[in-house]
N, C-alpha and C positions, 0 to 999 in steps of 0.2 A: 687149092683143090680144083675140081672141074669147074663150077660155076666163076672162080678168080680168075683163073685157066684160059675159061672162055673170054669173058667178056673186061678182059684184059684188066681185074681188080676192082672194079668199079660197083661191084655189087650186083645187085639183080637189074636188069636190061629196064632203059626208060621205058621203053613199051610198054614195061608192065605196069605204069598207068595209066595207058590209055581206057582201060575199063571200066575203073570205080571215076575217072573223069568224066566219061561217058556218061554213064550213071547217072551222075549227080547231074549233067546237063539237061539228061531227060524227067527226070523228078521236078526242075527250076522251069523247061517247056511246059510239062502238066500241071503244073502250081498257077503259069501265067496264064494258060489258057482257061483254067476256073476260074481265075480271078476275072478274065474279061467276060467270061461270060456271064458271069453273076452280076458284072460292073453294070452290065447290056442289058441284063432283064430288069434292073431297079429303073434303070431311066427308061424304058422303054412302059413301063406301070405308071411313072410321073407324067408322061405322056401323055397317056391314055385318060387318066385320070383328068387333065387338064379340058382335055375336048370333049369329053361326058359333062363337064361344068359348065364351057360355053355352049351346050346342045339346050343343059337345062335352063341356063339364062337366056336363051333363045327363045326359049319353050317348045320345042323340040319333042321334049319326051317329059311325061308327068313326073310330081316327087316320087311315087313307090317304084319308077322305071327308073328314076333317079336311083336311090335306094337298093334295090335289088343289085343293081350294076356295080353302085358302087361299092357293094359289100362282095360280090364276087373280083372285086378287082384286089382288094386287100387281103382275099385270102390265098 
């Protein structure tokens, strides 16, 4: 028939998956890029967390500045 015709029996043209190839490339791009970015914000809260501790073992800032901080960092 025309489609055999054309592309000398070999069925539908490889081209036609470059699409759903494509596709899936961009779904696995926005998959990694949440995943880094969630990766980023955990340790970047560990961080944080860390230097609020040696501020307070410093004494730096009191328990309830302690406290207050540290409950806004876990939420």
């Amino acid at each position: 028939m025309w489609w055999s015709d054309w592309w000398g029996g070999y069925g539908p043209a490889p081209f036609m998956l470059f699409g759903p190839v494509m596709m899936l490339l961009f779904v696995a791009a926005c998959a990694a890029v949440v995943y880094l970015v969630m990766r980023s914000s955990q340790a970047h809260g560990g961080h944080a967390m860390e230097i609020l501790e040696e501020r307070y073992a410093r004494g730096e800032i009191d328990q309830a500045e302690f406290e207050e901080r540290r409950r806004l960092l876990r939420a």
